[in-house]
C-alpha positions as CSV (number, residue, x, y, z in Angstrom):
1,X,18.5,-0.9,9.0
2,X,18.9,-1.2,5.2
3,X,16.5,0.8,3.3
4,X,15.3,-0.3,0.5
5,X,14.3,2.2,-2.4
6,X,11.4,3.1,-4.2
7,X,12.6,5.1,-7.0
8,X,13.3,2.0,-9.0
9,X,9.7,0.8,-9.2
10,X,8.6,2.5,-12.0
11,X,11.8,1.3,-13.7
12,X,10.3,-2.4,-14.4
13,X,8.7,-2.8,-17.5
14,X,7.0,-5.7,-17.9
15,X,5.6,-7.7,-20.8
16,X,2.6,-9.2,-18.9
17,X,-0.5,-11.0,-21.1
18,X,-3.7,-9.8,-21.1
19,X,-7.0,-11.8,-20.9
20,X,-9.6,-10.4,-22.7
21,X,-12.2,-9.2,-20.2
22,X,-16.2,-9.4,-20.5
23,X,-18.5,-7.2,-20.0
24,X,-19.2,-5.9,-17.0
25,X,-22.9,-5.7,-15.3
26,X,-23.4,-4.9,-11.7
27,X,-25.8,-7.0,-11.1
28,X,-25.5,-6.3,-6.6
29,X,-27.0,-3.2,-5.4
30,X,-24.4,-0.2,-4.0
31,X,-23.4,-0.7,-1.0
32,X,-25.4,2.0,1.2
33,X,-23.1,2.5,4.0
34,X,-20.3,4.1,2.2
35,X,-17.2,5.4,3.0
36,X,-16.1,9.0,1.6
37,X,-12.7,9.3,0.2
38,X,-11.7,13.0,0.6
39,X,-8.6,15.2,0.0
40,X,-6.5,16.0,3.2
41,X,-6.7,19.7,2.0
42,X,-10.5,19.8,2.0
43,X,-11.1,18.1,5.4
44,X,-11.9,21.0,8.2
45,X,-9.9,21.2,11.2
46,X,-12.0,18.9,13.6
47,X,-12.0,16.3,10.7
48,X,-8.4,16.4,10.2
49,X,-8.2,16.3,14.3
50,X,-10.8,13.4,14.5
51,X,-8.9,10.9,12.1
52,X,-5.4,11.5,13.5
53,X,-6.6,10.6,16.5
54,X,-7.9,7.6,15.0
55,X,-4.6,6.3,13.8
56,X,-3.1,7.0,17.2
57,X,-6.0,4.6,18.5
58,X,-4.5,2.0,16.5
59,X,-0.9,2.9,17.7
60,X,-1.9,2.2,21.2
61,X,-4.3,-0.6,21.0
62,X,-3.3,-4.0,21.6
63,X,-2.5,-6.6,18.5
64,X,-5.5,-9.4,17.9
65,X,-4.1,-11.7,14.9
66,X,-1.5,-13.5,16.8
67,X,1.7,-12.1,15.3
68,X,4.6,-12.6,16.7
69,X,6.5,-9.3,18.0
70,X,3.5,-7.6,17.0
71,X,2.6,-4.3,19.9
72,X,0.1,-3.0,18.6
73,X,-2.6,-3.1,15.7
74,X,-0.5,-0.6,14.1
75,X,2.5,-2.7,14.1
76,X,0.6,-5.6,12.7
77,X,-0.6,-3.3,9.6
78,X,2.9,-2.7,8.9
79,X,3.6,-6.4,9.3
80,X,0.7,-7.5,6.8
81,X,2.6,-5.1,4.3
82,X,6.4,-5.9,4.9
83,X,5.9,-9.7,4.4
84,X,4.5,-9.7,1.1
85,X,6.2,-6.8,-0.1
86,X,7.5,-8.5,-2.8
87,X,4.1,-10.2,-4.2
88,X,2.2,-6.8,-4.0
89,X,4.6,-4.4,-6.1
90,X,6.0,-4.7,-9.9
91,X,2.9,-7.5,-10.1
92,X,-1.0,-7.4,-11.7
93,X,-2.0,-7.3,-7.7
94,X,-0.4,-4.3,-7.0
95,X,-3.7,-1.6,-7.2
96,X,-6.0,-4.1,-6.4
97,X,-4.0,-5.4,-3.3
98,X,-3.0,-1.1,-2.3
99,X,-7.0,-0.4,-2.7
100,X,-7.6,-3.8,-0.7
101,X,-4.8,-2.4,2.2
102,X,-6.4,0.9,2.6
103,X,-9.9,-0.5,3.1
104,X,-7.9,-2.3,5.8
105,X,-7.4,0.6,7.7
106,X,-10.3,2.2,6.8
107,X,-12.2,-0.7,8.7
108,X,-10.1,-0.7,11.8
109,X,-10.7,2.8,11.8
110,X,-14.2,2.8,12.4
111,X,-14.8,-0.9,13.7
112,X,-12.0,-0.8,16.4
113,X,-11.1,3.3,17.2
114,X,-15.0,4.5,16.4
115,X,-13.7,6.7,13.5
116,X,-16.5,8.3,11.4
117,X,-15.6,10.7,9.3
118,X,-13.9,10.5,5.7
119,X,-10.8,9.0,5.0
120,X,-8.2,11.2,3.8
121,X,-6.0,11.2,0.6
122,X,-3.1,13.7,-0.1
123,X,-3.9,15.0,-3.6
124,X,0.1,15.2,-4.4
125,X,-0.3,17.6,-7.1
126,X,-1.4,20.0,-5.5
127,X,2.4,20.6,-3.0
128,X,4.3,20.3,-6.0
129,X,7.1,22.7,-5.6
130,X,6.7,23.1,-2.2
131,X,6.8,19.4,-0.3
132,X,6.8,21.1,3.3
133,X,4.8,23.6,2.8
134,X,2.0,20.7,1.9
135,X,-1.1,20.9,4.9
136,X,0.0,17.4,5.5
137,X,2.8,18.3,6.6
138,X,2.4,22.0,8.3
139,X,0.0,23.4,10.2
140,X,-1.9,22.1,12.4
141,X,-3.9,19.2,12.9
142,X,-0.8,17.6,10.5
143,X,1.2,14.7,10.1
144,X,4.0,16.3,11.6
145,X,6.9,17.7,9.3
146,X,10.4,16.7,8.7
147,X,12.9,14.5,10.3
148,X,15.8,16.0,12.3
149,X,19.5,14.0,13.3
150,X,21.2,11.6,12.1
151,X,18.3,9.3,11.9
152,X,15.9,11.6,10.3
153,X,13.1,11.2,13.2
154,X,10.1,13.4,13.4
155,X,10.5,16.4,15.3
156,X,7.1,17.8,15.6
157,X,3.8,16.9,15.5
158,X,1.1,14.2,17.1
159,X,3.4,11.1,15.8
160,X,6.7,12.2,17.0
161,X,6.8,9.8,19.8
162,X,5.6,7.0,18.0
163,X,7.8,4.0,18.3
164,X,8.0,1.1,15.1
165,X,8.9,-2.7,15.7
166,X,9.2,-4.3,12.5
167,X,12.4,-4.7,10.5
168,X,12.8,-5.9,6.7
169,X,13.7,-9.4,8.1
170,X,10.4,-9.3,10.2
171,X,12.5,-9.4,13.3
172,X,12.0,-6.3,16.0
173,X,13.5,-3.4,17.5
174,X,12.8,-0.2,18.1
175,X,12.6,3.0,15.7
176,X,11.4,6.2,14.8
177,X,9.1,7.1,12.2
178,X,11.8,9.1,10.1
179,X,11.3,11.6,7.3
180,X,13.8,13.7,4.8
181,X,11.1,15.7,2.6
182,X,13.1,15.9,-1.3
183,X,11.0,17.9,-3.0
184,X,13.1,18.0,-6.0
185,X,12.0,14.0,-5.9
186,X,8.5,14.6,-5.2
187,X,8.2,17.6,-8.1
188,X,9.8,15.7,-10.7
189,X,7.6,12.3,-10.6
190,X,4.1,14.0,-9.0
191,X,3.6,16.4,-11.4
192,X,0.1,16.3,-12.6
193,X,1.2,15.8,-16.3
194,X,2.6,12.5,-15.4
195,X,-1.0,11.5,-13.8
196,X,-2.6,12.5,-16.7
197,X,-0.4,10.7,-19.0
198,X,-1.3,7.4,-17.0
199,X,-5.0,8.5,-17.2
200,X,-5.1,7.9,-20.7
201,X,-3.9,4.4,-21.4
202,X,-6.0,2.1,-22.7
203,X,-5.5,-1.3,-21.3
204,X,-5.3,-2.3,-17.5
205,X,-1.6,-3.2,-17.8
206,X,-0.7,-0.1,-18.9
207,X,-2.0,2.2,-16.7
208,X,-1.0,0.1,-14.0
209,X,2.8,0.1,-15.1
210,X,2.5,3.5,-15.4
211,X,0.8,4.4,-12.1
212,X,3.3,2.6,-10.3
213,X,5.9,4.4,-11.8
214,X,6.2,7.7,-11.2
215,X,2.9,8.8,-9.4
216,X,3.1,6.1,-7.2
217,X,6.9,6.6,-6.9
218,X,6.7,10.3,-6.1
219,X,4.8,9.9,-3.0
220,X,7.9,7.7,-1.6
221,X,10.3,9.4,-2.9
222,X,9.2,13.1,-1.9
223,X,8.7,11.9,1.8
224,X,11.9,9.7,2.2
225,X,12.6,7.8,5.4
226,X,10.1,5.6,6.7
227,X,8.1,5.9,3.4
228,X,10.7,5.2,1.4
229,X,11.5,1.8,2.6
230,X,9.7,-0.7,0.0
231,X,8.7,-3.0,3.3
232,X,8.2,-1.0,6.1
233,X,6.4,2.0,4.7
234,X,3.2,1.6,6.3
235,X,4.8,2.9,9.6
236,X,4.3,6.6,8.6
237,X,0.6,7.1,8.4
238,X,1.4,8.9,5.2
239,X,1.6,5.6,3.9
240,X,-2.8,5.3,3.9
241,X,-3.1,8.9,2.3
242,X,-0.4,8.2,-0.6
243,X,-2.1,5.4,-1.4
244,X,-5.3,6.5,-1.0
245,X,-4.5,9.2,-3.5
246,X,-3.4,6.4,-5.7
247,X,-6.4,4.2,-5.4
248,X,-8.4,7.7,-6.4
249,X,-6.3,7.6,-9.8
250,X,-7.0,4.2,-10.6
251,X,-10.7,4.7,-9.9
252,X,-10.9,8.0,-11.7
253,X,-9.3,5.8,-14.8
254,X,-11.8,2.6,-14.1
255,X,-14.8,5.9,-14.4
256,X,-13.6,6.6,-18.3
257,X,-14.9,2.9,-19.2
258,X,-16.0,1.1,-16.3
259,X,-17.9,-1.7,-18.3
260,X,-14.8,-3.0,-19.1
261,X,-12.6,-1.6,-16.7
262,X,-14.4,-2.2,-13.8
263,X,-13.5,-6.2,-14.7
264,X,-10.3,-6.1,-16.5
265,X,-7.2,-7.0,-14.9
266,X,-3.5,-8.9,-16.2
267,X,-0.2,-8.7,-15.2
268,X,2.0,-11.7,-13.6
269,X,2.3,-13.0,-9.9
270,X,5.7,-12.8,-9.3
271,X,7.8,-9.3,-10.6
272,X,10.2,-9.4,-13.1
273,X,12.2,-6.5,-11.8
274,X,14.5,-8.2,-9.8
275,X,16.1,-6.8,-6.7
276,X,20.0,-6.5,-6.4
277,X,20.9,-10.2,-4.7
278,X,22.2,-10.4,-0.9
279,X,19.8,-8.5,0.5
280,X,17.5,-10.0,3.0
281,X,17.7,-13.5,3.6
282,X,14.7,-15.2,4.1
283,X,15.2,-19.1,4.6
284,X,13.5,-22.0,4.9
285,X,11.4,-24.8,2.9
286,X,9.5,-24.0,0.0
287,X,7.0,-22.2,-0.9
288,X,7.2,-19.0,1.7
289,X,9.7,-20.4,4.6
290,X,9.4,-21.0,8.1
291,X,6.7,-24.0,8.1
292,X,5.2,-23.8,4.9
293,X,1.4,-23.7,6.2
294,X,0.7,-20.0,6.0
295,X,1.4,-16.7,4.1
296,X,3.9,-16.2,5.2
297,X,4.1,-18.1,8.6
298,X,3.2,-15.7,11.6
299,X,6.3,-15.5,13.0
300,X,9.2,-12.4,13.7
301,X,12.5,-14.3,13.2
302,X,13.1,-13.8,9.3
303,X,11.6,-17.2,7.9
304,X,9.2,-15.2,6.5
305,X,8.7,-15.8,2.5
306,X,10.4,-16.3,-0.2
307,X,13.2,-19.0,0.2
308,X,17.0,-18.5,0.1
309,X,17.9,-16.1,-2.4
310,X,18.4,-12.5,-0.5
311,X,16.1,-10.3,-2.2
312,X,16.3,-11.5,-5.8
313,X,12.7,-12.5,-7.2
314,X,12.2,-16.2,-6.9
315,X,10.8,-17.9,-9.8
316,X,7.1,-18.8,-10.0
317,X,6.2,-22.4,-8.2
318,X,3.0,-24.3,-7.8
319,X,2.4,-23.9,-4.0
320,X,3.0,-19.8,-4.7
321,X,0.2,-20.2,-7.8
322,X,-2.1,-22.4,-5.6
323,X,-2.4,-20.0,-2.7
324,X,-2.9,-17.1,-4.5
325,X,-6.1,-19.2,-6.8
326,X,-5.3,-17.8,-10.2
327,X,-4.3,-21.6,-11.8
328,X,-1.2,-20.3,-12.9
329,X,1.3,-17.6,-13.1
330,X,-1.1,-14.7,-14.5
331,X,-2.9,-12.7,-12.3
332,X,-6.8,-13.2,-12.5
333,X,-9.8,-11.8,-10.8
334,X,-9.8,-14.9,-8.1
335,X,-6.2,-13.5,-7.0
336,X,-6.7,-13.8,-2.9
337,X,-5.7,-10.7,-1.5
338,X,-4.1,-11.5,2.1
339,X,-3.8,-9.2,5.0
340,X,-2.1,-11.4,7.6
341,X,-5.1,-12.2,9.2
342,X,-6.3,-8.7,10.4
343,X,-9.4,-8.9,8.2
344,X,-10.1,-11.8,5.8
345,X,-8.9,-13.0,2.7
346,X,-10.5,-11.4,0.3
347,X,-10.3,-12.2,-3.8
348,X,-9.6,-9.1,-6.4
349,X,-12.5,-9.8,-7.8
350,X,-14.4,-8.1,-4.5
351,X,-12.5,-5.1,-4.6
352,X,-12.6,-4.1,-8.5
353,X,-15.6,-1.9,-7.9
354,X,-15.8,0.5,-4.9
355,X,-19.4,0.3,-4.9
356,X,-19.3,-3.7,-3.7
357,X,-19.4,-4.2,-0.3
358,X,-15.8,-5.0,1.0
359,X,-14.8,-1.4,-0.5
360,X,-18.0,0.1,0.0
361,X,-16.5,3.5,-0.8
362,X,-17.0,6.9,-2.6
363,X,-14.3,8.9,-4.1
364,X,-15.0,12.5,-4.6
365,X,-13.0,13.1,-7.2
């Protein structure tokens, strides 16, 4: 499997525009149903038992979108994510898409696998220094701790016999979640200065660049294996509680200003960081491969999206800019956010505020 790395996402510095925004005004009512986003660390034992048992629900039941190679609903999570990777990181979609993801999972959660209690983040800060020792990761109910053999494959814990499908080309076969904990990794770009210094830029486009640099990065980075693969991370349930904990930062920035930040978004559709070429092949016609009618076609056999070109970012086209509704290269509040067709298409625009419906969500910060 080639593993693609993390640690070079907060390397991309973009010059993205920024649209001025307008005021903001809720005029809908909060939702009243909503779901509380907790820390890992303050969930009691029979909550932390009660929602790993809810992700093994989705290991085990059966896929519903019609994805090809697809096992289970957990499989097709990790597919929705891998396809797209390269639209959803190093972009203006990045938070909003990540917050859109989790809610996701969140929903199969409790719609499919009769979860009700909080969903979990892992406030990193607070294992600085000491990765393993982390309750995620010790202890029990956990996650499970570190890999072990040449493939770094869980050893311990409720997921250790959990099998993934999905490979960067969107082919299948069958592997391990895997793990190397590098706390040296995780202490370096986690640290709660680093947080704070994204918690006090100004403009949308800057605390996005900087959350998904080293906050976002440390999470990744510190867990290695499985989470560390740009594509396929979503296989370690890790995955929902890093970004979870990421979502929480970009919410407790949107808090400081939310008249204007509850609405303002920029950035482009299509990264400028650019991948090292000859990586993964995807081929076919233009815009995303394969048959050209979905995003990207459901299908396992690599003609997923973009066209030719290994890994290298393609450059913007009008059938990319059409799908996604913006009217051009810049991202924009009528960005559809895509999740394979495990819930529907939603626009960025519905997920800016937690307290709208599709989120429906409150962070206790």
């Amino acid at each position: 499997m080639i593993t693609t790395s993390i640690l070079a996402l907060g390397a991309s510095l973009l010059a993205f525009s920024q649209a001025a925004q307008a005021p903001y005004e809720r005029k809908h009512a909060p939702c009243t149903s909503k779901s509380i986003r907790k820390s890992w660390a303050d969930l009691t034992a029979a909550e932390k038992q009660n929602y790993i048992d809810a992700d093994l629900c989705l290991m085990t039941l059966p896929p519903k979108s019609g994805i090809e190679g697809a096992i289970s609903r957990w499989d097709e999570l990790q597919y929705a994510h891998a396809a797209q990777a390269r639209y959803i990181h190093n972009v203006g979609a990045f938070l909003p898409f990540h917050r859109y993801f989790v809610t996701v999972h969140d929903h199969l959660l409790r719609a499919e696998c009769n979860y009700t209690g909080p969903l979990p983040y892992w406030d990193e800060p607070l294992d600085v220094g000491d990765i393993a020792a982390s309750p995620l990761f010790s202890g029990e109910p956990s996650f499970g701790g570190n890999g072990t053999g040449s493939k770094n494959c869980i050893a311990d814990g409720p997921f250790v016999n959990v099998t993934l499908h999905f490979k960067e080309d969107l082919s299948t076969t069958e592997y391990c979640i895997s793990r190397s904990l590098n706390d040296f990794a995780f202490s370096m770009m986690a640290a709660r200065v680093n947080v704070e210094e994204c918690l006090e830029k100004k403009s949308f486009g800057d605390a996005w660049r900087c959350l998904e640099g080293r906050p976002h990065s440390g999470g990744h980075a510190g867990v290695l294996g499985t989470m560390i693969n740009i594509l396929l991370s979503p296989g370690d349930p890790v995955f929902y509680l890093h970004h979870g904990y990421l979502d929480r930062l970009w919410f407790d920035w949107q808090s400081r200003n939310p008249t204007k930040r509850l609405v303002e978004i920029a950035g482009n559709n299509t990264p400028e960081f650019i991948f090292p070429p000859g990586g993964f092949n995807f081929t076919g016609p233009p815009p995303f491969g394969g048959n050209g009618t979905g995003f990207p076609p459901f299908r396992g056999n690599g003609t997923g999206l973009p066209p030719g070109g290994g890994f290298a970012m393609p450059a913007p086209n009008k059938a990319f800019e059409d799908y996604f509704n913006d009217g051009g290269s810049l991202t924009t509040l009528n960005h559809t956010l895509w999740s394979a067709g495990i819930m529907e298409n939603v626009t960025i625009e519905d997920v800016m505020d937690p307290e709208r419906a599709f989120v429906c969500a409150d962070y206790l910060l």
